[in-house]
N, C-alpha and C positions, 0 to 999 in steps of 0.2 A: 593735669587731668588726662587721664586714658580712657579714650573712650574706642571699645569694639564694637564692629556694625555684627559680628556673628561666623561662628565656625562650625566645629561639624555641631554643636548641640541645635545651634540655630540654624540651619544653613539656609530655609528660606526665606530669610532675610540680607544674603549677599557675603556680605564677609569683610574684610578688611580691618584697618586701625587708625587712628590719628594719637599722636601725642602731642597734646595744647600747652604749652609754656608758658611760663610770667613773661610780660613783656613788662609794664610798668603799675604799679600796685596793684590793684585786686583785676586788670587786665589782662588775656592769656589769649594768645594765638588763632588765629579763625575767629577773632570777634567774638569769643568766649569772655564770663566772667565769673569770679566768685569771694565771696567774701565771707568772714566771720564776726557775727556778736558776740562777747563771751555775756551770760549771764549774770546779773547782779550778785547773785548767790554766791558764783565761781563754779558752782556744781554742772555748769552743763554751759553750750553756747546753740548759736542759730547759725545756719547755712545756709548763704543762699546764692544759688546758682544761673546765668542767664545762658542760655544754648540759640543762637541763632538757627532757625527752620534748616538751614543749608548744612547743619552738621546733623540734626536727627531725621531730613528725608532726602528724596533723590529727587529736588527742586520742584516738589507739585508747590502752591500757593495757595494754602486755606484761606475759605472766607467767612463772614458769620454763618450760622446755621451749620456746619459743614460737620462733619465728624470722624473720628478714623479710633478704633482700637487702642486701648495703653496698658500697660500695668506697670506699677511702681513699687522697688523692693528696695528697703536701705539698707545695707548690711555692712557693720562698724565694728573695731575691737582690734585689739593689739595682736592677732595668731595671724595665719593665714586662711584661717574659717573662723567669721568673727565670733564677737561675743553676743553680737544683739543683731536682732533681723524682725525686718517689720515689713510686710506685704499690702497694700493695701490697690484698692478700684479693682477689685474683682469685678466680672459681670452676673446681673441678677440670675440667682438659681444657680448660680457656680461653688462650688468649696474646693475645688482644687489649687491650693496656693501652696505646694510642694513642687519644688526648682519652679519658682514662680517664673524667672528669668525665660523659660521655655516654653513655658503654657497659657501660648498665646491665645488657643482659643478661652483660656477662663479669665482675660483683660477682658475690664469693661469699657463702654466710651467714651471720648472725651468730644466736648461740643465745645466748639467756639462760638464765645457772643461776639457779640461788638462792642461793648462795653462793662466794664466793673460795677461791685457793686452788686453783687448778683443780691438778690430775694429769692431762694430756692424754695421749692412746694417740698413738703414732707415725702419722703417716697413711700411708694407703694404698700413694699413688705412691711415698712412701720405701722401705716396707719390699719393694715389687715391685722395688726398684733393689737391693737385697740378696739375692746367691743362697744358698739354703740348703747349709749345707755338710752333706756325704753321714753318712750313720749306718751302722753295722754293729758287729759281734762286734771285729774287730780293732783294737786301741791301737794308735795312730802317736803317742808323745812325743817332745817336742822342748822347745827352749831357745832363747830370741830375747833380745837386750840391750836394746832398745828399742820400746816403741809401734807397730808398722809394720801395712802391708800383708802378708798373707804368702801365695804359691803354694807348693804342694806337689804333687808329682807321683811315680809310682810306677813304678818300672822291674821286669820279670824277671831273669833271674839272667844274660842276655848282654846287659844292657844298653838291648834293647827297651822304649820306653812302651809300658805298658799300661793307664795309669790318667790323666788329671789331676784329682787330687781336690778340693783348693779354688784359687778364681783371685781373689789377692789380696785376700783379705779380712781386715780388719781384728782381729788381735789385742794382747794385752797383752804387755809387758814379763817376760821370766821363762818359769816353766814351763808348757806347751799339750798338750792331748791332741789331734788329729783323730781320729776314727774310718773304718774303709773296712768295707765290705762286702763285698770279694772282687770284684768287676767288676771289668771291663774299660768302655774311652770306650762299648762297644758295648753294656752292659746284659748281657754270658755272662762267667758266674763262669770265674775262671783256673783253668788246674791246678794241683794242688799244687805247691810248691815255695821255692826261696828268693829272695825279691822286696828290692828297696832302694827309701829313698826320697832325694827330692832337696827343700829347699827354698830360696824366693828369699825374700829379704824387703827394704822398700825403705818408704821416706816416701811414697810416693805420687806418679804423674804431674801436675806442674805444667808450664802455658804460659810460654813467657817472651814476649813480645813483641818481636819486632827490627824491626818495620818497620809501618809505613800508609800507605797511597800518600794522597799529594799534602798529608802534613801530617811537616812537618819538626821538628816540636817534641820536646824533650826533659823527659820522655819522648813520646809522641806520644798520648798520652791526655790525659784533662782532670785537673789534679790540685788538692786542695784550697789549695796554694798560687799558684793561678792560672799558672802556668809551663809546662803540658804543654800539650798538642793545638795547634793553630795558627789560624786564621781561620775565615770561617764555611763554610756548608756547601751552600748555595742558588747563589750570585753569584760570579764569578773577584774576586778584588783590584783596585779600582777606582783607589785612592790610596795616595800613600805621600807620606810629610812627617819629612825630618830635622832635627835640632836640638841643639848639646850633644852628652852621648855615649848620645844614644837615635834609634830610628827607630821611626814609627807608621806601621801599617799598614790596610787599611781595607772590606773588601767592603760593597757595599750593603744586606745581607740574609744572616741568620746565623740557624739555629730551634736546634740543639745545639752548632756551633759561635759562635765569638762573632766579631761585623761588625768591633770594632776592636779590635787590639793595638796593645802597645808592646814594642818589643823592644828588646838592645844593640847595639855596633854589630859583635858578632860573632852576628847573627840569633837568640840565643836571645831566646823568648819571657820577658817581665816582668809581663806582666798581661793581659787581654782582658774586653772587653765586651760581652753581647748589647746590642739593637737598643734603644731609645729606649720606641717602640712596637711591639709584636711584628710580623713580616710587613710592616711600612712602610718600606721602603728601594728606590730606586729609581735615586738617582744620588749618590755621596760624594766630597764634595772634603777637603782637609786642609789645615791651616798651620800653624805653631809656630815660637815663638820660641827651643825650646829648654828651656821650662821649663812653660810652658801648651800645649795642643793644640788648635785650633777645629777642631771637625767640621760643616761643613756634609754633613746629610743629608737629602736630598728624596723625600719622597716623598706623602703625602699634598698634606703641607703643605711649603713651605719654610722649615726651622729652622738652626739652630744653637746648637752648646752648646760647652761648654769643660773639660777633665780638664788632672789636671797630668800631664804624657808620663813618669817618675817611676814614677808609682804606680799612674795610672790613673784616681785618685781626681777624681772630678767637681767642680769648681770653680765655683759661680754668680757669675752676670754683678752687676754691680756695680747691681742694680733690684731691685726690688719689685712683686709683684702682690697681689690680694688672692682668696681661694676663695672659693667661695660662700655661704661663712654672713660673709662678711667678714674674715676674719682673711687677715693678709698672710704674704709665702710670697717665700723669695729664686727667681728665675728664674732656670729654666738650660736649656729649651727656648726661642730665642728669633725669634719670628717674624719674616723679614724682605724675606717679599712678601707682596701679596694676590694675585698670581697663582693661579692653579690648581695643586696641585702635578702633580709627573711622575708619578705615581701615582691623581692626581686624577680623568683623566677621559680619554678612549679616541684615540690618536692623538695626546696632547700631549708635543711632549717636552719633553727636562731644561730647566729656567729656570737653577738655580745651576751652573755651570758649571766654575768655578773660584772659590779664596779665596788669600788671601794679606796675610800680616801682616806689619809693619815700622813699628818706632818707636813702639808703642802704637796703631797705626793699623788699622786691616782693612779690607781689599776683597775686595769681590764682585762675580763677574762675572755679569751677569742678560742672558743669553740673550735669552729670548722680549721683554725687556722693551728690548733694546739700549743699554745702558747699562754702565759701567762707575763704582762708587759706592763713595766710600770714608765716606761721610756716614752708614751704619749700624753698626753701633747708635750712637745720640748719647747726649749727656752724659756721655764718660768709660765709658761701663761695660763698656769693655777692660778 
């Protein structure tokens, strides 16, 4: 586990690092801990983390009652900008949860009890979202088959409203009393006389979604099994590379949409992927053979990596690097200029231009360098 206290985005909060190690099973360094469930399903698992106080403050000692500022953001996924992000403890009357990680005034608080177990009261904003329904002398009973919303509204003896008493609010299955007061919408008691009433009841108004402009996916949101919403969301569609019975598609730059798909070849979406590096996209070329994808993306730097068009699923190049404590690591970001990238430096443009695979071969086309090379990457590690 890596944990930063904050740099220049945070700086007032100090700075530094810890790197917490395994020590012996779900045990790591600083009296740190964490463990995994997987899911009965397999589809998902649970995480769960212990952080002793001495690694998230600068040794004050909370007691009950006490409270201090938090906000909580998970962000998970195989890129380097994940795939899913979830913000949550904002503070009331906040909406700012954009680089949650830095907006510390819109964390809300956290209160320490002294014991678990909590019985939390309803908050505030909830129960202002529920209208009270009206009191008075006179029983309105009635009979609903099901759980629903219910309006109820009271007419005179021609017909006339003269009342709505409640607007859709939630009751039970079975028998219901309302009560009325005798008003009218206008707060002056009615005349005597003989009144009816009318009720609606209903599940409640739900969205359906039939459309998003300029994303043609089915459905056109992002779905856990990567097949909804379409490309990314920065950059128009730079490439596109067919092969077999798939087509990859490709923008330079994607921050909630994703820069590469694979789709069939009746355009539904199969899989998508954000950006390599978050924000580093500048110019993307494509090739495949039908069954691997090379994406050349430039933008810092000029790279290339390889997925299978399929699944999606990233494929390393047939080398070896090694990180910085030594230990070796298959490549699959693969540098193959020392140019500048297109992203590099102000007025340069794109270097990788185009790529193009055939017979276990790849070429690239390098622009600024005027060449056309099929001698990258060497040794086989197509």
């Amino acid at each position: 586990m890596h944990i930063e206290f904050g740099k220049s985005l945070t700086a007032p909060f100090g700075g530094g690092e810890k790197l917490l190690l395994r020590t012996e099973g779900w045990k790591l360094s600083d009296g740190a801990e964490m463990g995994f469930r997987k899911d009965e399903d397999g589809r998902g698992y649970v995480q769960e983390i212990k952080l002793p106080w001495a690694l998230i403050t600068d040794g004050k000692k909370f007691a009950p009652g006490e409270r201090f500022r938090c906000g909580i953001e998970l962000l998970w996924g195989e890129a380097d900008w994940p795939l899913h992000r979830y913000a949550d403890n904002l503070a009331e009357g906040s909406a700012d949860r954009e680089f949650f990680w830095t907006a510390h005034n819109a964390w809300g608080p956290v209160i320490i009890e002294g014991k678990g177990n909590l019985s939390l009261p309803k908050p505030e904003y909830l129960k202002a979202l529920e209208p009270e329904a009206a009191a008075g002398p006179v029983e309105i009973p009635y009979e609903i088959a099901v759980d629903a919303r219910v309006t109820l509204a009271i007419d005179d003896a021609s017909g006339k409203r003269v009342r709505n008493l409640i607007p859709a609010l939630p009751r039970s299955k079975g028998k219901n009393v309302e009560r009325w007061d005798g008003l009218d919408d206008n707060g002056i008691p009615v005349p005597p006389g003989k009144y009816s009433f009318k009720i609606l009841y209903h599940q409640g108004i739900r969205a359906n979604w039939i459309m998003s402009f300029n994303s043609p996916g089915n459905p056109t949101w992002s779905t856990p099994d990567g097949k909804g919403a379409f490309y990314g969301d920065h950059t128009a569609a730079h490439a596109a590379a067919a092969g077999g019975n798939y087509v990859a598609l490709a923008c330079p730059m994607g921050e909630a949409g994703k820069h590469l798909i694979g789709c069939d070849l009746d355009g539904n979406r199969l899989w998508g992927l954000a950006n390599r590096t978050a924000f580093d996209g500048g110019h993307v070329s494509l090739a495949t053979d039908g069954k691997i994808l090379w994406v050349a993306n430039e933008g810092k730097d000029s790279l290339i990596y390889r997925v299978e068009i399929a699944t999606g699923k990233y494929s390393p190049w047939n080398k070896t690097g090694k990180d910085a404590d030594g230990r070796e690591y298959a490549v699959l970001d693969l540098k193959i200029s020392d140019q500048p990238g297109f992203r590099g430096q102000k007025g340069v443009v794109p270097n990788v231009r185009a790529i193009a695979v055939r017979d276990g071969r790849l070429a690239v086309c390098l622009f600024r360098e005027n060449k056309l090379t099929n001698s990258l990457p060497k040794k086989k590690v197509l």
